[in-house]
C-alpha positions in Angstrom: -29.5 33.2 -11.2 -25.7 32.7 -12.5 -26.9 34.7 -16.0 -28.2 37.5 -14.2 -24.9 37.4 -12.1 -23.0 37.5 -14.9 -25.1 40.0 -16.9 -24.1 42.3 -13.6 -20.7 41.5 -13.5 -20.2 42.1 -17.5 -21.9 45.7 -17.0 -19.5 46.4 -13.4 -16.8 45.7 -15.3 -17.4 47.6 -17.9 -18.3 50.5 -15.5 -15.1 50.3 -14.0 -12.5 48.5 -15.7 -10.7 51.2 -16.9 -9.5 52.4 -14.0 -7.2 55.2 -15.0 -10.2 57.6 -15.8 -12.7 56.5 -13.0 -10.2 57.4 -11.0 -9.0 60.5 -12.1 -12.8 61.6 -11.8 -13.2 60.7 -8.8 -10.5 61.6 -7.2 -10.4 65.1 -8.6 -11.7 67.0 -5.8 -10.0 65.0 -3.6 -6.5 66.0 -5.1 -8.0 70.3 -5.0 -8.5 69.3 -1.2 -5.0 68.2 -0.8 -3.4 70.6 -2.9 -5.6 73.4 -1.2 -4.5 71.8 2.3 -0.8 72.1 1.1 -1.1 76.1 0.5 -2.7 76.2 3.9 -0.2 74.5 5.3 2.6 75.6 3.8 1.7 79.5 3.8 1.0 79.5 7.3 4.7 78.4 8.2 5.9 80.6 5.9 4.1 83.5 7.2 5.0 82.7 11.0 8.8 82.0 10.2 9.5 85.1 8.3 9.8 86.8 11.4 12.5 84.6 12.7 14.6 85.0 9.3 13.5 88.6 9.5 15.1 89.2 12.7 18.2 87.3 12.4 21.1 89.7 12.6 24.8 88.4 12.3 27.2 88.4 15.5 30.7 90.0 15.2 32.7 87.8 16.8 34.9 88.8 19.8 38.3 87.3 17.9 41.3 90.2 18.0 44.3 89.8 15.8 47.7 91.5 18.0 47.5 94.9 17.1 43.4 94.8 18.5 41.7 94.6 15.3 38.5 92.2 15.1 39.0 89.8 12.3 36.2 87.6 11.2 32.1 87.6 11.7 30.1 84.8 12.0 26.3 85.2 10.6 23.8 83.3 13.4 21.4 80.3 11.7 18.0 80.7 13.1 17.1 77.4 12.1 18.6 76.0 15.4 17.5 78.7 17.8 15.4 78.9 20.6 13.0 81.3 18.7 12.6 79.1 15.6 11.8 76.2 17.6 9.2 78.1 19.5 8.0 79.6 16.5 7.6 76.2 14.6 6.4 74.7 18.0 3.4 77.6 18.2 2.2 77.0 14.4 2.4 73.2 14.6 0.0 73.8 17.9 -2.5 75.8 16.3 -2.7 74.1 12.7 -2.7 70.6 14.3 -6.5 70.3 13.0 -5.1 71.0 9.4 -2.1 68.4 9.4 -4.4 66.1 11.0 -7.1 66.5 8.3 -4.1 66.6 5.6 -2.5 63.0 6.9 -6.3 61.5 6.7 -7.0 63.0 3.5 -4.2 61.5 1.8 -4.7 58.1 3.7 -8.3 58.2 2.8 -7.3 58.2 -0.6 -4.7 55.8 -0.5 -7.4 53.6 1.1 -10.0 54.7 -1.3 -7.6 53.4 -4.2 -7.2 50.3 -2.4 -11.1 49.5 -2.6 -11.5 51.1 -6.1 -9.0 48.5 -7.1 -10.7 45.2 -5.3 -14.0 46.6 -7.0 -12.6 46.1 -10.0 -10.8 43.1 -9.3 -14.3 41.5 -7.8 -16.3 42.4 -11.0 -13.2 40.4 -13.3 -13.4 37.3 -10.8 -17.2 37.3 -11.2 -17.3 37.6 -14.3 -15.1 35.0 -15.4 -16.3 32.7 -12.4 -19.9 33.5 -13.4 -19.2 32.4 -17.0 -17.5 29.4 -16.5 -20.5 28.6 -14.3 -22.9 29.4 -16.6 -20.7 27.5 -19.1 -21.4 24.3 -16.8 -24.4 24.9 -15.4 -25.8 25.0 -19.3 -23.9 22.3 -20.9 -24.9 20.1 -17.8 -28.8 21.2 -17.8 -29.8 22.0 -20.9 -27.0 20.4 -23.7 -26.6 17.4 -21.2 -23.2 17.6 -22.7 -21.7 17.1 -19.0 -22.7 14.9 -16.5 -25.1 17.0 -14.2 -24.2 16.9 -10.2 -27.2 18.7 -7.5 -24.1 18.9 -5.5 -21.7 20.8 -7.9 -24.3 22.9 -9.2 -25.1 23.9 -5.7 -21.3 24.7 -5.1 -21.6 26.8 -7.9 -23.2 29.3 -5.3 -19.9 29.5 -2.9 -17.6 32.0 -6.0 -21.1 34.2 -6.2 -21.8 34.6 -2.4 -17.9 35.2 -1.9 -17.8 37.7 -5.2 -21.1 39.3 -3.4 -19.6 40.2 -0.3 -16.6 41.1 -1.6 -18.6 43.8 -4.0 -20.2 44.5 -0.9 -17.5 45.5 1.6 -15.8 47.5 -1.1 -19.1 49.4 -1.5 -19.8 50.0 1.7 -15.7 51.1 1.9 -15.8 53.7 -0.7 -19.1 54.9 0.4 -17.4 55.6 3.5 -14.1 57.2 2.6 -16.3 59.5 0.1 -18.3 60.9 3.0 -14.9 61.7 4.4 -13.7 63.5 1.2 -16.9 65.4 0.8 -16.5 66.4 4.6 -13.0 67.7 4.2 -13.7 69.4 0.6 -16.3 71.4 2.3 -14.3 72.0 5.1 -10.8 73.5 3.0 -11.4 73.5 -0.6 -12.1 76.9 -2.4 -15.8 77.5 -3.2 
């Protein structure tokens, strides 16, 4: 059993060891869906607020010097106003679906990493638990090199059962979080 472990834990690891270009794979749509969420985002505030710059005027102010004359202006900031706030209030209101997907997009991934990453770390652990095990169980067994223990060779089955649920959660985790990219790509990304 430990050899065909380890036979699976050698060819995880090689599957996803290097990380850097797994990941850029699969994460490619995931960064279109973000960036395409970011336009969506961003244009639609643009195209609400340009009004409000738009129709900002300056105010003269009411200051007279002695002989009458007015002597300054003062330009009005429609970043504080009434109509602004309204403004940014009214888009925030009907694009809350789109931040909302945009925050669990980018969690999703953050979380997605996170699993990618104990994956990886779950195929290493195996491995090199696996071998050392196989190491033992063979020099024990079959060499009777070491002195061979019913007991120890069935602890050897705690590091696999842990390694296999580990594996486990993390594919049941990605599996997860990919049905929630592939959700959002259809739902925003450009066909």
């Amino acid at each position: 059993m430990h050899g065909a472990v380890l036979a699976a834990a050698v060819t995880g690891y090689y599957k996803y060891s290097d990380r850097s270009d797994h990941f850029e794979k699969s994460l490619k749509g995931v960064t279109d869906t973000i960036g395409a969420l970011k336009r969506q985002i961003a244009f639609g505030l643009a195209d609400r607020l340009r009004p409000v710059f738009e129709n900002s005027q300056s105010v003269t102010s009411i200051l007279l010097d002695t002989s009458g004359k007015q002597f300054s202006e003062t330009y009005v900031n429609p970043v504080g106003s009434e109509t602004y706030r309204d403004t940014v209030f009214a888009f925030v209101q009907g694009e809350s679906g789109a931040i909302a997907d945009y925050r669990r997009i980018v969690e999703s991934r953050d979380k997605w990493l996170f699993w990618a990453r104990v994956m990886c770390w779950t195929f290493l652990g195996t491995f090199v638990s696996e071998a050392l095990m196989f190491a033992y169980l063979f020099a024990s067994l079959k060499l009777s090199i070491l002195p061979s223990d019913a007991r120890i060779a069935l602890a050897t089955l705690v590091p696999t059962s842990v390694g296999f649920v580990c594996f486990v959660m993390a594919a049941v985790r990605l599996s997860m979080l990919h049905d929630q990219f592939v959700e959002l790509r259809k739902r925003y990304a450009s066909p």
